[in-house]
N, C-alpha and C positions, 0 to 999 in steps of 0.2 A: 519765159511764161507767155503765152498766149494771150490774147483780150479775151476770149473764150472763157479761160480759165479765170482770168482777174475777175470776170461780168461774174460768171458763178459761184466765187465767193462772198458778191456781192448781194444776192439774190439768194444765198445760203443763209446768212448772216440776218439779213431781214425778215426770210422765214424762219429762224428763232425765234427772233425775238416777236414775230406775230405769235406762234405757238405759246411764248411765255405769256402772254397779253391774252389770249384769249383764255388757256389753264388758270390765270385770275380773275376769270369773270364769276362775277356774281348775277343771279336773274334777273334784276333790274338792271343792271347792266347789258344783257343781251338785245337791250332794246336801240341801243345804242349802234350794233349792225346794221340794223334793218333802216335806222335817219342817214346813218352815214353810205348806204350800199350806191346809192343815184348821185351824191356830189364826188364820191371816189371814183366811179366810174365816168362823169363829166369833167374831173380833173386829169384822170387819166385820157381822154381823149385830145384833150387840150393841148396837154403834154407831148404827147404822145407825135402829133402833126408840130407842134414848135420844134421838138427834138429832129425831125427828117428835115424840116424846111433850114434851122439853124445850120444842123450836122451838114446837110447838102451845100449850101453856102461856104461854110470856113472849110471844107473841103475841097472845092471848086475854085476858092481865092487863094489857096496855099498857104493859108493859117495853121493849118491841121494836115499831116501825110501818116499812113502806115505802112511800117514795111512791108516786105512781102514777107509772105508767110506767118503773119502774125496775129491775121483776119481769117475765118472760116470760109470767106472768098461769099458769103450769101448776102446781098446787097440790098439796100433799101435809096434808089437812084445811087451815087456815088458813098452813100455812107454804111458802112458796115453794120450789121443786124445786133453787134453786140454791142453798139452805141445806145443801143435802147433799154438794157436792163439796166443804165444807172436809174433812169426817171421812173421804169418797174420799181427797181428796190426803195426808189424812195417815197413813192406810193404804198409801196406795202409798209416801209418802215413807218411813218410820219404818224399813222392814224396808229398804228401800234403802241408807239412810243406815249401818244396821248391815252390811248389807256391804262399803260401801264402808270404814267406819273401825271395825268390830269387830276384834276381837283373832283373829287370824292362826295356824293351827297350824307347827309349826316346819316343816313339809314346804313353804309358802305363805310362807316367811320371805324 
């Protein structure tokens, strides 16, 4: 198996469970996109530059090797492009995951 394919089961799986998360929304609930759209996308960016600067580092110190042929060869400095859908998926998952089992207002009970 590929990291290609491992990354996209990863990012499959997340967007499930956002699809389930959002098919449970109620309209007081959809307000909840619109607080969270600007700290997910500034976590995402955060992430996003820690994950190339990290991945570049333990790949450049010999922490971290792939074989060949097991990267789609599209690089981000030394580190392979599908290093990046775990902190994707868990961007998508995290705020997912909070609405589907966060805590509930009494109106939503």
């Amino acid at each position: 198996m590929t990291y290609a394919w491992l990354s996209l089961i990863f990012l499959v799986v997340a967007a499930v469970v956002l699809l389930a998360a959002l098919g449970s929304w109620r309209a007081s609930r959809r307000t909840l996109l619109v607080r969270w759209r600007l700290p997910i996308v500034a976590a995402g960016v955060v992430v996003m530059i820690l994950t190339a600067v990290f991945d570049n580092v333990m790949i450049q110190s010999g922490l971290m090797a792939y074989a060949s042929g097991t990267t789609s060869g599209l690089l981000v400095g030394v580190a392979p492009v599908e290093d990046f859908a775990y902190p994707l998926a868990g961007l998508i998952l995290l705020p997912s995951l909070w609405l589907l089992f966060g805590r509930r207002g009494a109106d939503e009970r």
